[in-house]
C-alpha positions in Angstrom: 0.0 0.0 0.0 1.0 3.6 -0.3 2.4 4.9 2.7 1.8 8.4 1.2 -1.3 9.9 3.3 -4.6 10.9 1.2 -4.2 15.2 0.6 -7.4 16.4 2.8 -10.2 17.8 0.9 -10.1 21.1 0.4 -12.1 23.7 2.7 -15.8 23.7 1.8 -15.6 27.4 1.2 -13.5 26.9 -1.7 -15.5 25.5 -4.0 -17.7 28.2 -5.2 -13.5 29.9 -6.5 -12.8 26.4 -7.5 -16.1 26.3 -9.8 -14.9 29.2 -11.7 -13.4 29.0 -15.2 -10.3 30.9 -14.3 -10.1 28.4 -11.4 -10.2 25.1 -13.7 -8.1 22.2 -13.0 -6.9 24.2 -9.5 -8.6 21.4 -7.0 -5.7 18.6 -6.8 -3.3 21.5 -6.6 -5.0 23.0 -3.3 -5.1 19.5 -2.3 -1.4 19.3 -2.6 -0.7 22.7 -0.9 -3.1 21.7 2.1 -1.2 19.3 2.6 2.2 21.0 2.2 1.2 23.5 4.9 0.1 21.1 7.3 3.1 19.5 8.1 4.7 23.5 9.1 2.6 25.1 11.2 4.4 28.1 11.5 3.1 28.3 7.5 -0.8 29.5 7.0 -2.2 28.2 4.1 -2.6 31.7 2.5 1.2 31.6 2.3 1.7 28.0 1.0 -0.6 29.1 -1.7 1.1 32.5 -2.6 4.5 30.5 -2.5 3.1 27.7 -4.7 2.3 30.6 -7.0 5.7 31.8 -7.3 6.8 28.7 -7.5 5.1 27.7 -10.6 5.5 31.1 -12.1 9.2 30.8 -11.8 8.9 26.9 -13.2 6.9 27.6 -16.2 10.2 30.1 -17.0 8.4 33.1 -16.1 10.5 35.5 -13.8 11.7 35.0 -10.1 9.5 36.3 -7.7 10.3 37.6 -3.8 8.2 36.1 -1.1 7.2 37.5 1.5 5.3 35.4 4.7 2.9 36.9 7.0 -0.8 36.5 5.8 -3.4 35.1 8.2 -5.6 32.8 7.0 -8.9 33.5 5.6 -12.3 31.9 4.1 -13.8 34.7 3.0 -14.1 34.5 -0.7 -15.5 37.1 -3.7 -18.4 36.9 -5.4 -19.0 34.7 -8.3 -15.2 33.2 -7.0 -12.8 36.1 -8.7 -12.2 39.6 -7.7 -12.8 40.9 -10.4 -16.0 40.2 -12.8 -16.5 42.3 -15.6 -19.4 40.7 -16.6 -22.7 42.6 -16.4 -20.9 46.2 -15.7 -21.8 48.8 -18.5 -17.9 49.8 -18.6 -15.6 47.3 -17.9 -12.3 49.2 -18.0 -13.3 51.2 -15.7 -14.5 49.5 -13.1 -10.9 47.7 -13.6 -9.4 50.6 -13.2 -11.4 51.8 -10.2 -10.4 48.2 -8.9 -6.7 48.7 -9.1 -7.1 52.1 -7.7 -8.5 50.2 -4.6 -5.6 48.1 -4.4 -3.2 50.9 -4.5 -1.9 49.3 -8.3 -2.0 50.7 -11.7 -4.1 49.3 -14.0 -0.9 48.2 -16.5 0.3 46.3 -13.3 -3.3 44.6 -12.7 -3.7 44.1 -16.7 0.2 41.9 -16.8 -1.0 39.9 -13.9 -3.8 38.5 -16.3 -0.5 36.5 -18.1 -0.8 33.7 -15.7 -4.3 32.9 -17.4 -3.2 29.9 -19.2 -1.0 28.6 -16.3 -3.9 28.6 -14.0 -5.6 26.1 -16.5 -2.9 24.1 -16.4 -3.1 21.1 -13.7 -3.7 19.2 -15.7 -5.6 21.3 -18.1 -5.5 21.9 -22.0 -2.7 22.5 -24.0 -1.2 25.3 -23.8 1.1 27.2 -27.2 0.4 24.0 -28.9 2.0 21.9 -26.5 0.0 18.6 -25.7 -2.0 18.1 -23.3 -0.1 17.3 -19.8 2.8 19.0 -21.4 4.5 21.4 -18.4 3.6 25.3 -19.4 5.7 28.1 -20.4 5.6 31.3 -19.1 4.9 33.6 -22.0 2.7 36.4 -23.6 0.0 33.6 -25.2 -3.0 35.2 -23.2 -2.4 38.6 -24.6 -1.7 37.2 -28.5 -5.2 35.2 -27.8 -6.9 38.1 -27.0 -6.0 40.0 -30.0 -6.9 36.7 -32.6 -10.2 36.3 -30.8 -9.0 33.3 -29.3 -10.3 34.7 -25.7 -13.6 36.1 -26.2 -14.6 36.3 -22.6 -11.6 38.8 -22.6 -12.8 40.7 -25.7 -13.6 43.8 -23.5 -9.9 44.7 -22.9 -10.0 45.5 -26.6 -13.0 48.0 -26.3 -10.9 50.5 -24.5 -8.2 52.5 -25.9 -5.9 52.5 -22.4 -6.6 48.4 -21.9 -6.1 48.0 -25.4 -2.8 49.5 -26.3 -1.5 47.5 -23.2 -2.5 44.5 -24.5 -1.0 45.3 -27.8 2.1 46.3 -26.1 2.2 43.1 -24.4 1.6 40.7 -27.3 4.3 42.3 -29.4 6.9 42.6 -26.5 7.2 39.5 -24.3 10.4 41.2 -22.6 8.2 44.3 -21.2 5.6 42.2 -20.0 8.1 39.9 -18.1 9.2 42.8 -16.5 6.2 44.4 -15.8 4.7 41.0 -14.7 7.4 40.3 -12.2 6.9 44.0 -10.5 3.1 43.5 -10.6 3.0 40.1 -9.0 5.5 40.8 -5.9 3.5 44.6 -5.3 0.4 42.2 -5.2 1.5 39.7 -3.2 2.3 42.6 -0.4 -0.8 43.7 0.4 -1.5 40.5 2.2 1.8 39.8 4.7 2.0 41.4 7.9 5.5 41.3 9.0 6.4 41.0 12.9 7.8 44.6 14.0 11.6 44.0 13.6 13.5 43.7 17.1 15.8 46.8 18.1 18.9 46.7 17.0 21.6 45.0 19.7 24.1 48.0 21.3 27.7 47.5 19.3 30.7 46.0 22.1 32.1 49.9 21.9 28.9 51.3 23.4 28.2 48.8 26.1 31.7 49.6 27.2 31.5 53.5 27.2 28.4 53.0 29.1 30.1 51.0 31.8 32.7 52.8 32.0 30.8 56.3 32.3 28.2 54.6 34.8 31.6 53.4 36.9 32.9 57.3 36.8 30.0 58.6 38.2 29.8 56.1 41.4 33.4 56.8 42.4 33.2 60.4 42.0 30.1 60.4 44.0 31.6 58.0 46.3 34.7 60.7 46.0 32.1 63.8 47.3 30.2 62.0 49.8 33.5 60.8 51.2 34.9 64.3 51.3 31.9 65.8 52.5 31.8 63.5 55.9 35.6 64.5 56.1 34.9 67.8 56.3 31.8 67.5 59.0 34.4 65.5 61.4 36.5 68.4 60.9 34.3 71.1 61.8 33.4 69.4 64.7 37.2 68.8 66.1 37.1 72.3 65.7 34.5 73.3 67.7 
């Protein structure tokens, strides 16, 4: 038998970001993450996932990624399983743009994240470039080059507008900018979520500990010095008298 325990199932209040398009093929990979961050507890499954993220982004050939730990974990989830829907709004660019605003992004950051579209339907999901199916993904500027050819209709409306449009022009021509971009968008994303223990102050250098010591031993023998002088003098005064 396979000594390998079965990956728990993952948390009920998954599934309604699991059902989602953008989400397909994701399940087994939560699985696997689950049951990555369950054997480190000091690792919240918000930042086994993020780091799975980079991790794949940085297999697939895309660019390297820093991570950063420090989310707390939450089952809260967006409507309709995405954070963005554009369906149903009369003016989809803008309420994308009013969404990166909110995030504290600009909208050509939030548009390059949208490159990881064909990775996310991946595991093990359709081909992707022409590869076959199975076949591990490459990082690369496909979503953005389907968009234009009509490959990606639910993504037409990034074509509609002049801003949205020109970026995805931009991108599909120039796989190097969007690398770059990609890479920056990504790791400014992935820092709204960590919150980072206060760092602890710094330790005094050797030098400073001794001048301190050495100051603090001045002061008690000249004080030692005055009292002493000032009970010889008393003594004195008295003999006088």
């Amino acid at each position: 038998p396979d000594p390998t325990p079965a990956p728990p199932p993952p948390p009920p209040s998954t599934k309604q970001e699991l059902a989602h398009a953008g989400n397909e093929s994701l399940a087994p990979a939560l699985a696997l993450v689950t049951t990555v961050a369950g054997k480190h507890p000091t690792l919240s499954l918000a930042d086994a996932i993020q780091l799975a993220g980079i991790a794949a982004v940085e297999a697939a050939g895309g660019p390297a990624i820093t991570f950063a730990p420090g989310r707390r974990d939450s089952w809260a989830h967006a409507p309709e399983g995405r954070l963005f829907d554009p369906r149903g709004v009369a003016d989809p660019a803008a309420a994308l743009a009013a969404f990166a605003a909110r995030l504290g992004m600009s909208l050509r950051h939030v548009v390059a994240l949208a490159a990881v579209h064909s990775l996310a339907r991946w595991w093990p999901g359709p081909p992707v470039d022409g590869g076959r199916r199975g076949a591990r993904p490459r990082f690369s500027n496909a979503f953005f080059r389907g968009v234009l050819s009509g490959a990606a209709p639910g993504d037409a409306w990034l074509l509609a507008d002049a801003e949205t449009r020109l970026l995805v022009q931009e991108y599909a021509d120039n796989e190097a900018a969007l690398v770059c971009d990609y890479a920056a968008a990504h790791e400014e994303l992935s820092r709204l979520g960590p919150r980072p223990r206060p760092a602890p102050p710094p330790a005094p250098e050797v030098g400073v500990v001794a001048l301190a010591v050495g100051v603090g031993v001045a002061v008690a023998v000249v004080a030692a010095g005055v009292v002493a002088v000032a009970a010889w003098r008393r003594r004195r005064r008295r003999r006088v008298l």
